[in-house]
N, C-alpha and C positions, 0 to 999 in steps of 0.2 A: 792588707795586701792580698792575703790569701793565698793558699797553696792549692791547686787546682786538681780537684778530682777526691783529696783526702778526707774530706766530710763525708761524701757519698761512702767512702771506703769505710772508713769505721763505723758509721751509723750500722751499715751489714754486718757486722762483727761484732755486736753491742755487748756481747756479753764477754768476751773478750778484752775489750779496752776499756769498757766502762762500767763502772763499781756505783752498785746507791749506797746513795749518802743522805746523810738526813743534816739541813741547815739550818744552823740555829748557834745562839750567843758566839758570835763571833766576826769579825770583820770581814771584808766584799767588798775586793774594786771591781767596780763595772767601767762596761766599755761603752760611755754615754752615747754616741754617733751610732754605735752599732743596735741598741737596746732603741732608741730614738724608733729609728725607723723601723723596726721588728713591731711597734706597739703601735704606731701609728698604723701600720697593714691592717694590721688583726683589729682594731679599732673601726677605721673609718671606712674601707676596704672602697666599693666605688663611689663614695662622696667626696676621690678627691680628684674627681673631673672638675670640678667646680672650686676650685682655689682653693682648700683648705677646711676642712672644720674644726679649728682649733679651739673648741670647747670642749669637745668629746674630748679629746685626746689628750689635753689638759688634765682632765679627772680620772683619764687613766692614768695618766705617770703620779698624779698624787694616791691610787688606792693600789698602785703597785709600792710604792716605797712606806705605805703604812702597810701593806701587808707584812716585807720588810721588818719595821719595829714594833709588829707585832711577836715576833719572833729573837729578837732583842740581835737582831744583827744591825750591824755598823757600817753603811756603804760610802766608797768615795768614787764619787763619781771622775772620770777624764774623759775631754773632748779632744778630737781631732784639731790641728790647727792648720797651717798652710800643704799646699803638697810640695814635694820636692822634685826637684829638675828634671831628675831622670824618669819620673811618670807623668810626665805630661803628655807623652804621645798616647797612651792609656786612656788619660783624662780626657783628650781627644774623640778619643775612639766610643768612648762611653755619651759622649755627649752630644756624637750623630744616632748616636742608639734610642738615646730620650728623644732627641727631635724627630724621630721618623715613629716614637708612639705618638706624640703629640700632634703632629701632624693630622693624621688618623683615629683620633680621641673617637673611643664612642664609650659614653657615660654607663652604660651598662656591660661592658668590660670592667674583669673582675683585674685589670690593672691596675698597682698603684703607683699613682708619683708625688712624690714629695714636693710641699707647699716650700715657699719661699720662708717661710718666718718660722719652719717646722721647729729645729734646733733653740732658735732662742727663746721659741713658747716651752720648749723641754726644759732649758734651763732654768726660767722663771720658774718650773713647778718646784723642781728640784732644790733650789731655795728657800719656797714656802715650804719644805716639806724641814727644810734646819740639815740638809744633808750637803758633806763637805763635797766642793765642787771646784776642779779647775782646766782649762784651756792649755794643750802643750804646744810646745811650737809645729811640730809636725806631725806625721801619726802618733796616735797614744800607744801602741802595740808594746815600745819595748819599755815604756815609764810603766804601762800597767804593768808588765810584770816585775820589773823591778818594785814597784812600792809591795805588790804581793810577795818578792822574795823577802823585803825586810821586813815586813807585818805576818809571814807563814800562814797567809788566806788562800781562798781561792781567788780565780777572775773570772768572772761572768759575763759572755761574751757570745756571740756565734761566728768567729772567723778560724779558718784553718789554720792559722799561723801560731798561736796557741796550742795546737797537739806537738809542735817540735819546741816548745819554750819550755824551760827549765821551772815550770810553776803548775799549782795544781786548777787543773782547769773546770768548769763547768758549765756545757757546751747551752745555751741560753733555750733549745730543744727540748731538755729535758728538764728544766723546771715547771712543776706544777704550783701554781701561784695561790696556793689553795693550805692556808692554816690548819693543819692536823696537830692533834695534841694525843701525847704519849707518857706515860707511867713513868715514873724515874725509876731506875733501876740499873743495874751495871751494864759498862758502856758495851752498843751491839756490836755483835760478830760479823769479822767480815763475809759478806758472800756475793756470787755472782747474779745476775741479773738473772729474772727467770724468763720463763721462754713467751709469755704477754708482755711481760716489761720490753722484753729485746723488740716485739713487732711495735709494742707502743711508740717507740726510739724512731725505727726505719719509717713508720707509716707518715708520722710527722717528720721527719726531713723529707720524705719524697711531697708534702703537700706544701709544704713554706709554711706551715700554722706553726706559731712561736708560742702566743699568749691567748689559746683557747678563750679561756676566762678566768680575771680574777675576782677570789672570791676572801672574804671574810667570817671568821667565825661564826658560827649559830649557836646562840643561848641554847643548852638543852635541856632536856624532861628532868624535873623535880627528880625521880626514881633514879635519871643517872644522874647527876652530880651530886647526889647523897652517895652513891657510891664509888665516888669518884674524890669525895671529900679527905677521906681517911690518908689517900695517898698523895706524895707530890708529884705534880705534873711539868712538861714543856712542853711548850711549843715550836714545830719545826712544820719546813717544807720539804717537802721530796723532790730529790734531785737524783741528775748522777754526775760523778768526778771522773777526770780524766787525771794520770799522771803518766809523764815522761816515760816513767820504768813500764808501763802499759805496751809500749810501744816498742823499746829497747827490749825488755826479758834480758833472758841470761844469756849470753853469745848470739843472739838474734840481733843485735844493731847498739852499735853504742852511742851515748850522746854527739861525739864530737863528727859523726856521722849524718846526726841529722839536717843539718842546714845543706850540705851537699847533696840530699834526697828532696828536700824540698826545692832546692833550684833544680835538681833533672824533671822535676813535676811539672815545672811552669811556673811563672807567677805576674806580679806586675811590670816589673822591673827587668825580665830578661825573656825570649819568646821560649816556647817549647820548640819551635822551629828550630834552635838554637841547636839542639843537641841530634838532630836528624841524621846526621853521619854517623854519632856518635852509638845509636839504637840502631842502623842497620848495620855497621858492623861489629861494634864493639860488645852489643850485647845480644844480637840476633830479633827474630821478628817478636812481633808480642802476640801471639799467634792468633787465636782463632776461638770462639766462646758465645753459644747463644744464649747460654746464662749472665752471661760478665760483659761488661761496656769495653771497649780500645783503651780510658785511663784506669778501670778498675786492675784488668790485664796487666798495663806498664806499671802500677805499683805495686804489684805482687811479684812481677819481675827486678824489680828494683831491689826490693827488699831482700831476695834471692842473693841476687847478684854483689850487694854491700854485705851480705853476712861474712862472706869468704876475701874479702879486702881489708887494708885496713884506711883507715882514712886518709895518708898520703898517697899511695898504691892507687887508692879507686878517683882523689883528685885529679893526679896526674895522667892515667886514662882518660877522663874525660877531657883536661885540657887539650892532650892530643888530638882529638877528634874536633878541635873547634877552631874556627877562623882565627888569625893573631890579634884580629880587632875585635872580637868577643873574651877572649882568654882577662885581660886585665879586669873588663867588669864582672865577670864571674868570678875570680882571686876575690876582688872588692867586696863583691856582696858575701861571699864565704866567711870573708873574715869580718864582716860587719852582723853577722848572722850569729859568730861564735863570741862575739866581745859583749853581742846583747844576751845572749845566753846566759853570761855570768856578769852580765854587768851590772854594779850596787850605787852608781851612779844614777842620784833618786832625786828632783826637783822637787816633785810632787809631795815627799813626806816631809820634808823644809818646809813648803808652803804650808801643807794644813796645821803642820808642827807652830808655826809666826801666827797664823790669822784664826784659827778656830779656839777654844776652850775645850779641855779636857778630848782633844783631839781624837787621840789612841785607848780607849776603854780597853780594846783588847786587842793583849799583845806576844803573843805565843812564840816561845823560841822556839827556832827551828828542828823542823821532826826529821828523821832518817828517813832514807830513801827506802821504800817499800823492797822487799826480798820478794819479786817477780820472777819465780823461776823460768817465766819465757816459756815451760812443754807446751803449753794452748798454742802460743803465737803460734810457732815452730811446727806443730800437728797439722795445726789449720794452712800456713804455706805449703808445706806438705801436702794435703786433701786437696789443696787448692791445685796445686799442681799434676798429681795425678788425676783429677777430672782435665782440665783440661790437655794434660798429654791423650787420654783416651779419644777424646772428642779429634784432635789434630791426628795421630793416628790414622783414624777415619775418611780423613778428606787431605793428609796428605799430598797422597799422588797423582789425585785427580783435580787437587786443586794449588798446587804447588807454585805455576806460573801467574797465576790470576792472582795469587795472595803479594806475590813479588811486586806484580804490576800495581796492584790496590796499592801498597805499600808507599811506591812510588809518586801515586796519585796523591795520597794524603799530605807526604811528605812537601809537595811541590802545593799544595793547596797551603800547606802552612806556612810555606816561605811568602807567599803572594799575600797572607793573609797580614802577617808582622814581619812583615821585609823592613820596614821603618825601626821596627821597635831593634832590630837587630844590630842596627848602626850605632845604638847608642853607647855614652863613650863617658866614663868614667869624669866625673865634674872635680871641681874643685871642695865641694859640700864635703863630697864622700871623707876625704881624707881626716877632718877635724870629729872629733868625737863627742866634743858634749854642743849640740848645736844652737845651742842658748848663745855661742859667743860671735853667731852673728849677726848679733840685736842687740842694739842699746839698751843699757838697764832702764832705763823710762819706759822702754815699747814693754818690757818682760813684764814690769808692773803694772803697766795696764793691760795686757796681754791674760797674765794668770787668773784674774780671779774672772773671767767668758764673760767679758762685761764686752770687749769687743769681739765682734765678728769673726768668724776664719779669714775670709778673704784678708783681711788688716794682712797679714804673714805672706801676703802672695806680694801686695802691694808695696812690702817694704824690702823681700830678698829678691823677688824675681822681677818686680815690674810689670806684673801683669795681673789682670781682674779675668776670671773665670768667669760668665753670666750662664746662670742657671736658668731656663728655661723654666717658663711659665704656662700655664693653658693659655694661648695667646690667638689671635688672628694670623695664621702665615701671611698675605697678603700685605698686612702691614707690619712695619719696623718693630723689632721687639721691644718688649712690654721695659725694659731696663733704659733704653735711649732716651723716656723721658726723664729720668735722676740722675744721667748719664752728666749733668756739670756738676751736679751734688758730689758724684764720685770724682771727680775730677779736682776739683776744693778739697777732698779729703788727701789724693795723694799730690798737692803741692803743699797740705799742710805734714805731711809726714817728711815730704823733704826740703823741706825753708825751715827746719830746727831753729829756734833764737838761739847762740852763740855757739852752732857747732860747725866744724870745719869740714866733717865729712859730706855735707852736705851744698856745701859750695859749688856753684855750678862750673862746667869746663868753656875752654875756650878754643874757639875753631883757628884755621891759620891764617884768616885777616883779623881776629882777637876781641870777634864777637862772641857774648856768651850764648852756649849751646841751651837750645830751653830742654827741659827734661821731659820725658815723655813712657808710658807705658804703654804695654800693646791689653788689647781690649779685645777676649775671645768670646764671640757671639754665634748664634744662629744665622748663616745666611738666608736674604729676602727668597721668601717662595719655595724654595729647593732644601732639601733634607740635607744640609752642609752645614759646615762650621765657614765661619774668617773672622782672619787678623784686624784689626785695626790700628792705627798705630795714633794715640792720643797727646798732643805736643799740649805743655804746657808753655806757655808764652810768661805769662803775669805772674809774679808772684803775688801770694796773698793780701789782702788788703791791711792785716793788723797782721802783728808780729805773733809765732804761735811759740810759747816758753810751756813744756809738757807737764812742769811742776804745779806753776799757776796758770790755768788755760783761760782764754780770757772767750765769756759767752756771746762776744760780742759779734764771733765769729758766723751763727747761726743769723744774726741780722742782715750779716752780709755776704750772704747768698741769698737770701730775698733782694738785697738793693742791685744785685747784681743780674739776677736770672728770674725777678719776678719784678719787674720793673713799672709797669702798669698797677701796682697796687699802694694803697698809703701804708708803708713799712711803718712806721712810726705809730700809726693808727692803731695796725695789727697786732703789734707789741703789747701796746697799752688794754687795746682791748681783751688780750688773752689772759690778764690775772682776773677775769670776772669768770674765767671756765674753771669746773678742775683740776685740780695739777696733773692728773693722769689723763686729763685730754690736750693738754697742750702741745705737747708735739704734737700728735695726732690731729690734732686739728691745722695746724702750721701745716703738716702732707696735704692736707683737706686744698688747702687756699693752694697753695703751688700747683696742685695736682688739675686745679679749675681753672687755671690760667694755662696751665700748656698744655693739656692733652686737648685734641684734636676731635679725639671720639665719647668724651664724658658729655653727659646732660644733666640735666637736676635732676630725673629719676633716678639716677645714681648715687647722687647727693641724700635725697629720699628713702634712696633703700638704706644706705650706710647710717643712716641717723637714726632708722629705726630699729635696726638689727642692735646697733650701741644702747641705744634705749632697754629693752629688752636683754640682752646679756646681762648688762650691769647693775640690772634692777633685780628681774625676774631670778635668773638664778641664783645669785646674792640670797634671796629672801626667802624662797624658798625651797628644796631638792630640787637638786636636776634632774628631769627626766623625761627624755624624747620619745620612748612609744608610747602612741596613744593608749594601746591598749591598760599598758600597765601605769599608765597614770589615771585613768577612769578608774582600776583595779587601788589604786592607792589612797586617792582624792575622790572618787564619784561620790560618798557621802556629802565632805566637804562642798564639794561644786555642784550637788540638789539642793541641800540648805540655804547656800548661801544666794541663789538665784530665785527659789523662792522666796527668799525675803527682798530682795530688791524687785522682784516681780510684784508685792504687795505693799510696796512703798509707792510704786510708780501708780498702780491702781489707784490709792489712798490721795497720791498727786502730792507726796513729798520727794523734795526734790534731795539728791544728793548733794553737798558741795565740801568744798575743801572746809578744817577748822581755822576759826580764825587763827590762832595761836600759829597755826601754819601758813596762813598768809603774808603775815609780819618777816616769815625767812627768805631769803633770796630764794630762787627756785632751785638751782642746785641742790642745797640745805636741803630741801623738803625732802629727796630720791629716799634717805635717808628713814622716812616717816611710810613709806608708801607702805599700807596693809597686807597682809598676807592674800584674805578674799581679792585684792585687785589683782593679783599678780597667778592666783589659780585660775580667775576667771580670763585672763587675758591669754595665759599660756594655752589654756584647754582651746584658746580660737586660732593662735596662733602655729599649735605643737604639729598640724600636717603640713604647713609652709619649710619644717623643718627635714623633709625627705624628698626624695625624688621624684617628681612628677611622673604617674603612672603611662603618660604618651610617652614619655622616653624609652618603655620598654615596648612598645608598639610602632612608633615613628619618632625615631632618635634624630631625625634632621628636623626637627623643632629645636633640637638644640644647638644655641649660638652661643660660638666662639665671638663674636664679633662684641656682645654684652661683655663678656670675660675679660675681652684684651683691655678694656677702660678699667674692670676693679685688678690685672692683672697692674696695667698700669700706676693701680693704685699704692697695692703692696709694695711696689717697687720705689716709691719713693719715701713711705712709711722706714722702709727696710736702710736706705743710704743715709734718711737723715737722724736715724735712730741709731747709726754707725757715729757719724759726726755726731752725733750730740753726747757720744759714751767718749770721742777720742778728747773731748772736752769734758771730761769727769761728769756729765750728766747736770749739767745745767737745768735743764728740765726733766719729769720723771719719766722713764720710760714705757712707753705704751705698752700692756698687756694685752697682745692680740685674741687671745683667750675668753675676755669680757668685750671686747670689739668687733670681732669679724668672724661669723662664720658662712662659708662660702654657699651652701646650698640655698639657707634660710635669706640670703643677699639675694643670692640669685632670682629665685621663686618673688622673692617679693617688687622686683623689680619688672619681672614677668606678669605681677599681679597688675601693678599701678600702670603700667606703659597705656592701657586703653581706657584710666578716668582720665576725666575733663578735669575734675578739681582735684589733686591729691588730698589737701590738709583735710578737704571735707569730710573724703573717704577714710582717712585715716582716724579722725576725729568721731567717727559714725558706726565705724565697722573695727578695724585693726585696734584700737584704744578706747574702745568706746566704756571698756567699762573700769578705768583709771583716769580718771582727770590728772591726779599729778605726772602721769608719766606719758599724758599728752602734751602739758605743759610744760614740760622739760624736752618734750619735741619740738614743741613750735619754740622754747627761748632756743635752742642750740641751732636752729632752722636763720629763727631772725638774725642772730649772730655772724651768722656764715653770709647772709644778704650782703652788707654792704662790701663785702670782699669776692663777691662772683661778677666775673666777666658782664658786664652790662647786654649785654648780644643775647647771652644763656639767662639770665634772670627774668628779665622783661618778654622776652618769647616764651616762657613755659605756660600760662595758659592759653597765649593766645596760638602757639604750635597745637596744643592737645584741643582746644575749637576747630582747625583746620582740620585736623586729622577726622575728626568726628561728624565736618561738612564734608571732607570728601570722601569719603567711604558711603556717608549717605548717597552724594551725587553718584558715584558711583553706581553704586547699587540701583539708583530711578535708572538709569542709562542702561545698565543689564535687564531691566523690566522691558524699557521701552523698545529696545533690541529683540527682543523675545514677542512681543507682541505686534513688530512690521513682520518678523518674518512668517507668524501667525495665518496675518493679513493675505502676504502673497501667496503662500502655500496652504492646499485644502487641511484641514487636522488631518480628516482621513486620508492619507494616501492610495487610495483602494477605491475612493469613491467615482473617480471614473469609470472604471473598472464596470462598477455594479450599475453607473446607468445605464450602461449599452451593450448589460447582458441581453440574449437573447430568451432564454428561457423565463418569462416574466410569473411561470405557475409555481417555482419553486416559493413557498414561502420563508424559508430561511435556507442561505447559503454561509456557511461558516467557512470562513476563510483561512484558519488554523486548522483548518482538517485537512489535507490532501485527497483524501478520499470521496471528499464533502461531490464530488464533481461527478462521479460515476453512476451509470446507470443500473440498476437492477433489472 
């Protein structure tokens, strides 16, 4: 949610609010949504104009949670799950924000946005990694702290909403990801932060750098770990902790105080506009500061002004100053503010307590609340306050009226800004406390362990699908409208339950039943806007869905239905000859060639060798994309082994696959491929993995129009990866991580668009020096044949001939153009000129010279 302005504020105070701490043997909820996209920035930064590199990013969240247990800490991860009612005007507002970046994408914009499949590639790490994980219904904010009050952990996090929670925080800023090891010895003293540490704190909040880098232990010198032997050691990370008492001290602000400071802040849920009466009169101006920003200002006024109230006394002021139709949702949120505060109401340590083994290793009872005598805070409001009386002082009386008038201006600029948000009106959500009870226990248990989606929670309480915006074409219909019946099968199968009555449809006043229907919030065509769509279901499902036993029969039919042109029965059969982690994957593949409008086989081409590739190569051996430091790691490697295949070829012995490995299906064989093939391939392939260097020179070579087709693509991967979890995973689910990465798709798509033959190219150049993992191109390639659109198969080479004669033709017609107009016109334009000079004794006139003409 966020409290607005209170990150900036305490970062500036760091020594103040925040104490190091040194982490280590002990438990860590993290805030997985929020940690997600913090690591994915600092990771891929602008690689993700180009849909995604979910490799990278993958092997960071696995060498962050082994840094993690390297340090013998215990993290449980929570995700976010649907939003709730009353921020959806929020959710609104944020999602003409993304469409007017996207709009205006230029790939060397140090912008990031998040891929489509971000969160579920996190969680699949998060899994292999053996760490406890689960999905809450709606934000995680107050379950994380709850499981940190009954576990006495911190939470690791970077949202402001956490400096006002009754739990020990540590702000995601100030970890350094980086294993240090220390002497045992009796436990350290406290102290405050020094005055590097304090700039290290401010410097990174002001840049959004979360996760610099992480790093892993280094073996050290014989000389020190001989003397290093004698003593016991641990390992921790450097961090800093925030606690509540940080912020309270002693008669500086009590707890039951703070959620009433954080709603005067702002947040998601209520405007700051909101209390604009309530700041010009009740508490006066927030004056004036060219050191201090306008929110830094109002919360050092705030915190003023709550010292000398008590928390009914300063509620009741503000209610006063607020419209009657504001008053209720303020009460609301106050007291939902204060129930989370202390509330022990914990889903999350039930879950991991039923589904994991040996769950809780550590488990600390509850410590006292830290003796904050609060003279720092106190000093510092103080200091803070006399600099800026000095400074108002000053400018006063000669700027008295203009400050009134600014005042005004701001004030009426906020109301125009969240005049919507201001209407809103306390729901019926609010009043129920544990909000688990408005879900069927079936949705909760396939809900908790993030096997499905967030949206699942939108689709089941609100009736409505958020779409996330993709790197897409504006021009054309968003990249979601082609899996748009896949979603639409999803929520008739969540409300056609087999034998439940809440799900019975209504009936209208001539006693026809009403079809059910959600609203579908998208990107409008062309224009940086959102709209509604309102999506009727007519049909109920084809086969009955019971959420106990889910029958897979369901995935069939949405092909019989929405891929009609294809032999479904064919498909089925043919798919147990793939692997089981390309089957669904493959299933997107076929649907995705039959509807979109803007796919071709180069598309198809590019995805089958990016998959080839991922799956094999970094499988087999480290990852690693810069060139440099792979010549630096492998250049031995990759001279040897190319001089020995250089003097095979010479000798005129041919490479080939072993028999033993002919006898295996090809799949089988991925399994055998060499090390040498997969260095020698990567070293050819490892620059297709970065940003073509014309982007940073002439960034309108780069097409959105190539995008919106693998946008497309994702987008159908992503719905029927939903459906195939809401049916317990029938098939495996696809790891985007060994499938798709966005850049090296891209590039190679870019590569192929101008041969005449791909396979040959590919076969020659791209793979030339693995046979089996060309062979596992062309079986996956032929696979895909009899299931492509007949129109798109049989035109691929004969389009890329055309393209190849008419660029030639082309090109004779630009000659022969250039050579009439040759004809008609002299070369030299000048040459008349010089026949009917008069002066015939000159024997050179130079015609670049102006002077050339003058006489001496």
């Amino acid at each position: 949610m966020g409290v607005r302005g209170l990150t900036s504020y305490i970062a500036q105070r760091a020594e103040i609010y925040l104490k190091p701490y040194e982490l280590h043997n002990t438990s860590l909820v993290i805030d997985g949504d929020n940690l997600a996209c913090n690591l994915y920035k600092d990771v891929t930064g602008s690689y993700s104009a180009f849909g995604g590199d979910y490799d990278d990013f993958y092997r960071a969240v696995l060498q962050f949670f082994r840094v993690l247990a390297e340090c013998e800490i215990r993290a449980y991860v929570l995700m976010d799950g649907g939003y709730e009612e009353r921020k959806l005007r929020t959710v609104g507002k944020r999602l003409r924000g993304k469409i007017a970046v996207i709009k205006k994408i230029n790939p060397c914009d140090s912008i990031t946005l998040f891929p489509l499949h971000l969160k579920e590639v996190f969680v699949d790490a998060v899994r292999d990694c053996g760490v406890p994980v689960m999905r809450c219904v709606f934000e995680a904010d107050d379950e994380l702290a709850a499981l940190a009050r009954k576990l006495n952990c911190p939470v690791l996090s970077y949202d402001s909403d956490f400096y006002i929670h009754n739990v020990k925080y540590i702000p995601l800023i100030t970890l350094t990801v980086r294993v240090l090891t220390k002497r045992q010895k009796e436990q350290p003293r406290d102290r405050s932060l020094r005055r590097h540490e304090v700039k290290h704190v401010a410097k990174r909040t002001k840049a959004n750098k979360i996760l610099s880098a992480i790093t892993t232990p280094t073996p050290t010198a014989n000389g020190t770990a001989k003397s290093v032997k004698s003593f016991k050691t641990y390992k921790y990370l450097d961090c800093c902790i925030y606690r509540v008492e940080h912020l309270c001290g002693r008669g500086t602000l009590s707890a039951e105080k703070l959620p009433l400071f954080a709603a005067l802040l702002g947040n998601d849920y209520i405007a700051r506009s909101a209390f604009s009466n309530f700041f010009a009169v009740g508490m006066g101006k927030a004056g004036r500061s060219r050191k201090l920003k306008k929110q830094q200002r109002r919360i050092r006024i705030i915190l003023q002004w709550l010292r000398d109230q008590t928390a009914e006394s300063a509620l009741e002021k503000v209610l006063s100053r607020l419209k009657k139709s504001q008053r209720d949702s303020l009460v609301s949120q106050v007291q939902a503010a204060i129930s989370g505060y202390s509330n022990e109401l914990c889903h999350a340590y039930d879950f991991f307590d039923r589904h994991y083994d040996n769950a809780f290793p550590y488990f600390e009872p509850a410590s006292e609340p830290e003796d904050d005598d609060g003279e720092e805070d106190a000093a510092d409001l103080t200091e803070g306050s006399s600099e800026e009386q000095e400074e108002e002082e000053e400018q006063q009386q000669r700027d008295d009226k203009d400050g009134e008038s600014q005042q005004k201006e701001d004030n009426a600029n906020d109301d125009d800004d969240d005049e919507e948000e201001d209407e809103e009106e306390q729901s019926f959500d609010d009043t129920i406390e544990d909000k688990t009870l408005l879900f069927p226990q079936w949705f909760l248990d396939k809900l908790y362990p993030a096997t499905l989606p967030r949206y699942f929670v939108d689709l089941m309480h609100l009736r409505k699908y958020i779409n996330n915006p993709q790197i897409e074409h504006f021009p054309y219909h968003d990249a979601n409208a082609l899996a748009l019946p896949i979603l639409n099968y999803i929520f008739a199968l969540l409300h056609h339950v087999e034998g439940k009555t809440e799900t019975e449809r209504q009936v209208d006043a001539q006693g026809q039943p009403v079809p059910i229907e959600f609203t579908y919030l998208t990107r409008a065509l062309r224009v940086t806007n959102v709209r509604y769509y309102r999506q009727l279901i007519e049909k109920a499902p084809a086969h009955p869905f019971v959420p106990s036993q889910p029958d897979a029969v369901h995935l069939r039919a949405v092909f019989e239905a929405f891929v009609p042109h294809t032999n479904v029965t064919q498909l089925f059969e043919q798919l147990e000859l793939l692997p089981s982690d390309l089957q669904l994957y493959f299933l997107a593949i076929v649907y995705w060639l039959h509807r979109s409008e803007h796919c071709d086989m180069l598309h198809l081409h590019a995805l089958l060798i990016c998959l080839v590739v991922l799956r094999t190569v970094d499988v087999t051996i480290p990852a690693e994309r810069d060139p440099k430091d792979f010549q630096q790691r492998f250049g031995k490697i990759l001279k040897q082994e190319r001089a020995k295949r250089d003097s095979e070829a010479a000798e005129g012995v041919k490479r080939d696959i072993k028999p033993a490995l002919l006898a295996l299906p090809v799949p089988e064989r991925m399994a055998h491929v060499p090390k040498s093939d997969c260095f020698l391939v990567q070293e050819k392939l490892l620059p297709h993995f970065h940003m073509q260097e014309i982007f940073k020179k002439k960034y309108d070579s780069y097409s959105t129009i190539v995008l919106h087709s693998f946008a497309e693509f994702q987008s159908v991967v992503y719905q029927l990866n939903g459906l195939n979890a809401l049916l317990d995973q029938p098939l495996s689910s696809p790891h985007m991580n060994r499938l798709y990465c966005g850049a090296f798709i891209y590039n190679l798509y870019d590569l192929l668009r101008n041969r005449i033959d791909v396979r040959y190219h590919v076969e020659h150049f791209l793979l030339a020096d693995s046979r089996l993992m060309f062979d596992f191109y062309c079986y996956l390639f032929d696979w895909c044949a009899p299931f492509v659109p007949s129109w798109k198969l049989h035109s691929e080479v004969d389009q890329a001939a055309v393209k190849a004669a008419e660029k030639k033709r082309l090109k004779k017609q630009r000659q022969a153009a250039r050579k009439a107009a040759a004809a008609v016109d002299p070369a030299d334009p000048n040459e008349e000129m010089l026949n009917k000079t008069d002066n015939d004794d000159d024997e050179f006139f130079d015609l670049n010279n102006k002077f050339c003409g003058l006489k001496v």
